[in-house]
Residue frames as a rotation matrix with the C-alpha (Angstrom) as fourth column:
UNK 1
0.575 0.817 0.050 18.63
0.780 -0.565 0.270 13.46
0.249 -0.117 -0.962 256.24
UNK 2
-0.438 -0.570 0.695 20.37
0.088 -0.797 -0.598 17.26
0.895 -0.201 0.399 256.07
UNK 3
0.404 0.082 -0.911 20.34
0.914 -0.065 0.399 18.22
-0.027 -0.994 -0.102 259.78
UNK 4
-0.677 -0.444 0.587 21.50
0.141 -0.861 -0.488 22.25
0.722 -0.247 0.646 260.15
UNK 5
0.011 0.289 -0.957 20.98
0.975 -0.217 -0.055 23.89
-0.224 -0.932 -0.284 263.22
UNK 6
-0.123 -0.068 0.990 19.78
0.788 -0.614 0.056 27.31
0.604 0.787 0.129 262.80
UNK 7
-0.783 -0.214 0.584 19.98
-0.200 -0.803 -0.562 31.17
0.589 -0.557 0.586 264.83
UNK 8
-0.383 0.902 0.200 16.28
-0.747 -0.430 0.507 30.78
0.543 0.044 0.838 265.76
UNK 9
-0.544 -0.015 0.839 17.11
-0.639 0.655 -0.403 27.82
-0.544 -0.755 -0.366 268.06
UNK 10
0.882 0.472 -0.008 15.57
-0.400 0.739 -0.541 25.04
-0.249 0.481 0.841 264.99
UNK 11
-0.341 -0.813 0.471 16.66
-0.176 0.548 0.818 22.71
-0.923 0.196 -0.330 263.43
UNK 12
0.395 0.261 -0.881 15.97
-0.903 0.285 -0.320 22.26
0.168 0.922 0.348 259.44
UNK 13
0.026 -0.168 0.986 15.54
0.051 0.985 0.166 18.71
-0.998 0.046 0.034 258.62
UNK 14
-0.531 -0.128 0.838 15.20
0.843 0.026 0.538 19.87
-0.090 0.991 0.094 254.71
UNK 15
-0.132 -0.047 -0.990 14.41
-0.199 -0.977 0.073 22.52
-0.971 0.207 0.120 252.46
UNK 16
0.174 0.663 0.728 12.47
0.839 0.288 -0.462 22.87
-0.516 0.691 -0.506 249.26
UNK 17
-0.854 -0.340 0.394 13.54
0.518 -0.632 0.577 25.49
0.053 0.697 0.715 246.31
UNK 18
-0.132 0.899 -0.417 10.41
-0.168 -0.435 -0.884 28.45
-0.977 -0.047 0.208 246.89
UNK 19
-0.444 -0.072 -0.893 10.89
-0.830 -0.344 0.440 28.48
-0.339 0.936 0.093 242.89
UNK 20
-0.741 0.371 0.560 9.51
0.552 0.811 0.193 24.43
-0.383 0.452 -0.806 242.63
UNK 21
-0.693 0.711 0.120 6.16
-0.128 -0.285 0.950 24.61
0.709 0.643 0.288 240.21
UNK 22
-0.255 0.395 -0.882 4.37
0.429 0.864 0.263 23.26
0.867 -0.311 -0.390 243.49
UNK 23
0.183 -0.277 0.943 5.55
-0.515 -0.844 -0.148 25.80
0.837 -0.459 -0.298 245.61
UNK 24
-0.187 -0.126 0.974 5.28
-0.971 0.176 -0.163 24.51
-0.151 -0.976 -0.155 249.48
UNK 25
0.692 0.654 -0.306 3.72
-0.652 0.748 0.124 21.52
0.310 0.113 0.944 248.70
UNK 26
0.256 -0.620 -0.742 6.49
0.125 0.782 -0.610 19.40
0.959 0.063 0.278 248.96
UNK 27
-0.781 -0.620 0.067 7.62
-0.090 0.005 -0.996 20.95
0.617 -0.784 -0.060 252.20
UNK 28
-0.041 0.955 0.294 3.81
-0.946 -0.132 0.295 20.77
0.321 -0.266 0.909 253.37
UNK 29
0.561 0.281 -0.778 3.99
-0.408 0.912 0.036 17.30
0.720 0.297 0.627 252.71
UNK 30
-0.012 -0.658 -0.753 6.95
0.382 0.693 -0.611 16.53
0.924 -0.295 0.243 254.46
UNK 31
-0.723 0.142 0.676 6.04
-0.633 -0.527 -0.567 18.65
0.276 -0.838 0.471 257.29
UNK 32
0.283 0.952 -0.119 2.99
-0.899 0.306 0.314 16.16
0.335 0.018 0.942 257.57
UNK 33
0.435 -0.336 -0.836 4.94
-0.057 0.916 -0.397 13.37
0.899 0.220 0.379 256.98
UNK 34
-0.792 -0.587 0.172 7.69
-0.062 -0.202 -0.977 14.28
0.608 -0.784 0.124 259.96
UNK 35
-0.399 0.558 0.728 4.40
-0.898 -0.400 -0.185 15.73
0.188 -0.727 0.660 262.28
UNK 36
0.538 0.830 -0.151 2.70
-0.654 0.523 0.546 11.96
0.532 -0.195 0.824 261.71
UNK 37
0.012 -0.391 -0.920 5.80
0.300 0.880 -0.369 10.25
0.954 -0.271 0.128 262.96
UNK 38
0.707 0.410 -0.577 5.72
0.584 0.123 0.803 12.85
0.400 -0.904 -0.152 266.40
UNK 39
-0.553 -0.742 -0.379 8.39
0.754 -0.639 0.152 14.92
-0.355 -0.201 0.913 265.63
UNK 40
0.568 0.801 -0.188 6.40
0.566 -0.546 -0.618 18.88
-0.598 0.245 -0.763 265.81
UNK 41
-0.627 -0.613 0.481 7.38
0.721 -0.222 0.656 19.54
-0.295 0.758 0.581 262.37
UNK 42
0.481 0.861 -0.165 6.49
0.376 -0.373 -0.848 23.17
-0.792 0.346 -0.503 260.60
UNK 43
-0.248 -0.706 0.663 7.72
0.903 -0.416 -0.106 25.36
0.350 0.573 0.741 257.46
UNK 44
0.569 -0.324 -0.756 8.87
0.036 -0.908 0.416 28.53
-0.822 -0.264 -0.505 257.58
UNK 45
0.779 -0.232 0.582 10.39
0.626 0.241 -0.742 30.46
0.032 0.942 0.333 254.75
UNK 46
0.033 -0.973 -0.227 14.10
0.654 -0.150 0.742 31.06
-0.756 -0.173 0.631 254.70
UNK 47
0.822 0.551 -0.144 14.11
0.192 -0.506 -0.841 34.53
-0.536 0.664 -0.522 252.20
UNK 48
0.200 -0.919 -0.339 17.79
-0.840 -0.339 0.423 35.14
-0.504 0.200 -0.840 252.07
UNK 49
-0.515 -0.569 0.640 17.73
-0.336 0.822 0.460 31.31
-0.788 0.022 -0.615 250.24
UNK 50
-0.181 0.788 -0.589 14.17
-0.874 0.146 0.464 31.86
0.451 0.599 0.662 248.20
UNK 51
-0.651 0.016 -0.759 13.45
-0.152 0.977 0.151 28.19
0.744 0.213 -0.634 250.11
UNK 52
0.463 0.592 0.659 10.69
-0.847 0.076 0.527 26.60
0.262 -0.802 0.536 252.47
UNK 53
-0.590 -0.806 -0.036 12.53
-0.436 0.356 -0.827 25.00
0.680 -0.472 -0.561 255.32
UNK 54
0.708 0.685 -0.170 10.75
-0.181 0.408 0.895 22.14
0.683 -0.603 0.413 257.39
UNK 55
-0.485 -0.767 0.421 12.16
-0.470 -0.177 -0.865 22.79
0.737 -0.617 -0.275 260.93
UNK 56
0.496 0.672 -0.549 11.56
0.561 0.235 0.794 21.45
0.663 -0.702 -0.260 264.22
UNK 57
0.697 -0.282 0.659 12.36
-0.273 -0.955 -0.120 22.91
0.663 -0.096 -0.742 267.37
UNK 58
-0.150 -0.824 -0.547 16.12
-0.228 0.567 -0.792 22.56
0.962 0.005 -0.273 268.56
UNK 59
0.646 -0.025 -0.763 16.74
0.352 0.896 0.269 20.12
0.677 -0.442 0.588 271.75
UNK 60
0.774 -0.542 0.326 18.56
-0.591 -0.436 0.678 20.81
-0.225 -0.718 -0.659 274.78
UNK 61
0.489 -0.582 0.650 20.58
-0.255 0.617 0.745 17.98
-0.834 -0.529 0.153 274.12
UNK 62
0.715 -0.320 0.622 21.71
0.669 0.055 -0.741 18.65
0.203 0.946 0.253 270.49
């Protein structure tokens, strides 16, 4: 699982091409997926990359 820490105090657990035919969906999904295991997963598009980025927020202890 990609793990970047980002300015905005998140963390990106992945990232989805804005260009897919599907658009969000995929990061929707996995934002679901992440939110049913208890981790408060959302997206948020990253413009300088064209991508939707499913982040949570970063941990004191990361």
């Amino acid at each position: 699982m990609l793990e970047v820490s980002t300015p905005m105090g998140a963390k990106v657990l992945e990232r989805f091409p804005a260009g897919s035919p599907r658009g969000s969906w995929p990061a929707e999904e996995y934002a679901a997926e992440r939110r049913a295991e208890g981790e408060p997963a959302k997206v948020v598009m990253d413009l300088k990359s064209d991508a939707f980025l499913v982040v949570v927020p970063a941990r004191d202890d990361d």
